[in-house]
One Martini backbone bead per residue (centre of mass of N, CA, C, O) as a GRO file, in nm:
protein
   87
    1UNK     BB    1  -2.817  -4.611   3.721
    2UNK     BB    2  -2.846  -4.757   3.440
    3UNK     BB    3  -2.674  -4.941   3.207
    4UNK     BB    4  -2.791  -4.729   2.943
    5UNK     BB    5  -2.761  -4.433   3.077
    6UNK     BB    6  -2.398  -4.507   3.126
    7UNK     BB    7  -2.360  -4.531   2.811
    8UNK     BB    8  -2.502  -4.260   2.711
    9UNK     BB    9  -2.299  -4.094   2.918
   10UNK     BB   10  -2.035  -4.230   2.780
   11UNK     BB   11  -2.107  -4.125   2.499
   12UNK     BB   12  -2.125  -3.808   2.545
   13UNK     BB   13  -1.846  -3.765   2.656
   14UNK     BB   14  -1.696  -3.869   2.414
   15UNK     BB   15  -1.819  -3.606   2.254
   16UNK     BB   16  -1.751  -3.373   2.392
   17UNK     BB   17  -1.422  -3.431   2.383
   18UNK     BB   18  -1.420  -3.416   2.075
   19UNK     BB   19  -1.508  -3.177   2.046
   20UNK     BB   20  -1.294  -2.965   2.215
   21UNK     BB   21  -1.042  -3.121   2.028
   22UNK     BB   22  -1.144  -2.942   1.804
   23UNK     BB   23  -1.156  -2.668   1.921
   24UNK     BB   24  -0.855  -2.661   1.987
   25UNK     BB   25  -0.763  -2.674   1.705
   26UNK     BB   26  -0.886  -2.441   1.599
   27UNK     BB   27  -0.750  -2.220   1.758
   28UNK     BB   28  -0.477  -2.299   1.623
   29UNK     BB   29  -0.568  -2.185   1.369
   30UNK     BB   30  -0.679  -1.882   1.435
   31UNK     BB   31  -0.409  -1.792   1.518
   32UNK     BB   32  -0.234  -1.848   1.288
   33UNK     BB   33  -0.393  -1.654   1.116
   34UNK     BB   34  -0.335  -1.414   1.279
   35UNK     BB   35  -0.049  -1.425   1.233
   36UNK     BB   36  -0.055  -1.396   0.905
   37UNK     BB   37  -0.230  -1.107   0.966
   38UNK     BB   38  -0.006  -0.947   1.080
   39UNK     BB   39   0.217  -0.971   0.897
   40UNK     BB   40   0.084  -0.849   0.634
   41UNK     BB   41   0.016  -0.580   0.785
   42UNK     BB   42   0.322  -0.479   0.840
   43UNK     BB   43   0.417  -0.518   0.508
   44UNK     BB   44   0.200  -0.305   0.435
   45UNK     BB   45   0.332  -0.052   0.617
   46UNK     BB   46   0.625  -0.158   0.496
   47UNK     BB   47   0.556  -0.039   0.191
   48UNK     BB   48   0.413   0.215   0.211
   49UNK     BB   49   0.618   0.398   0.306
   50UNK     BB   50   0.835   0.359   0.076
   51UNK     BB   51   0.603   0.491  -0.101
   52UNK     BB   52   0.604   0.771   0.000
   53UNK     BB   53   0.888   0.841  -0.024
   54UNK     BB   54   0.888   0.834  -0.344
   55UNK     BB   55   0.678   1.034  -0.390
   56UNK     BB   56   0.832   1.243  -0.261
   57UNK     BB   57   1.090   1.258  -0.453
   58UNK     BB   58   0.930   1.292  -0.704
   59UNK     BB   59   0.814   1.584  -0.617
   60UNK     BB   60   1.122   1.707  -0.588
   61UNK     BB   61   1.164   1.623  -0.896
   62UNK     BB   62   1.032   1.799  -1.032
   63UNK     BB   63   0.874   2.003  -1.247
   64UNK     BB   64   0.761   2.330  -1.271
   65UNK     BB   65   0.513   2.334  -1.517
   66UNK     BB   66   0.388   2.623  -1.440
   67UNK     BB   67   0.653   2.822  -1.432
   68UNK     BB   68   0.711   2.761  -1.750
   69UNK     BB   69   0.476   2.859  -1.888
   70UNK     BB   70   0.487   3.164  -1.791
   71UNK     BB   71   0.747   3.192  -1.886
   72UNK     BB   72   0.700   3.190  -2.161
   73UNK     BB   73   0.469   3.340  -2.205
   74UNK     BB   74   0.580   3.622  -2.171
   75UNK     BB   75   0.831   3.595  -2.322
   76UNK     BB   76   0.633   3.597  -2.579
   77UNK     BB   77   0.492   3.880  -2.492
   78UNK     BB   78   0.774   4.041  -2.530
   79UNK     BB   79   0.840   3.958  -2.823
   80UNK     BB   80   0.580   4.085  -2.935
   81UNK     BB   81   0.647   4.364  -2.796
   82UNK     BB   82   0.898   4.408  -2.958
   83UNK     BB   83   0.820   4.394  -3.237
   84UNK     BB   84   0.605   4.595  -3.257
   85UNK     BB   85   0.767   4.835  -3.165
   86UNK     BB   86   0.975   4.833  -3.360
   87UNK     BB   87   0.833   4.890  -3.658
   0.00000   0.00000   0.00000
């Protein structure tokens, strides 16, 4: 090789290195991002869970609001029947 030649091989060879120095870096930044969204990840699904139990909570603590109702309807029916056939 002539002396041209060895200069832009060895220009090349340094560009080369610092791609992949820098590939490197890159992938060290791509882990952490990784690492970054699992841990995201694990805290919404026990966000979740936490979120999942309170409704369940609430919803065994609810008023049972249609058979309130039923009951009410009846009751109100049975006294409208009983002032009825009374007078």
């Amino acid at each position: 090789m002539t002396p041209p030649e060895t200069s832009a091989l060895t220009t090349e060879l340094a560009h080369l290195r610092g791609d992949f120095a820098g590939f490197g870096r890159d992938l060290g930044e791509i882990k952490t991002a990784c690492a970054v969204l699992v841990e995201r990840s694990n805290r919404t699904e026990k966000d979740l869970a936490e979120l999942e139990q309170r409704v369940a909570g609430l919803e065994k603590a609810r008023w049972p609001l249609p058979s309130i109702a039923a009951l009410v309807g009846a009751s109100g029916l049975a006294l409208g029947l009983w002032q009825a056939v009374g007078r």
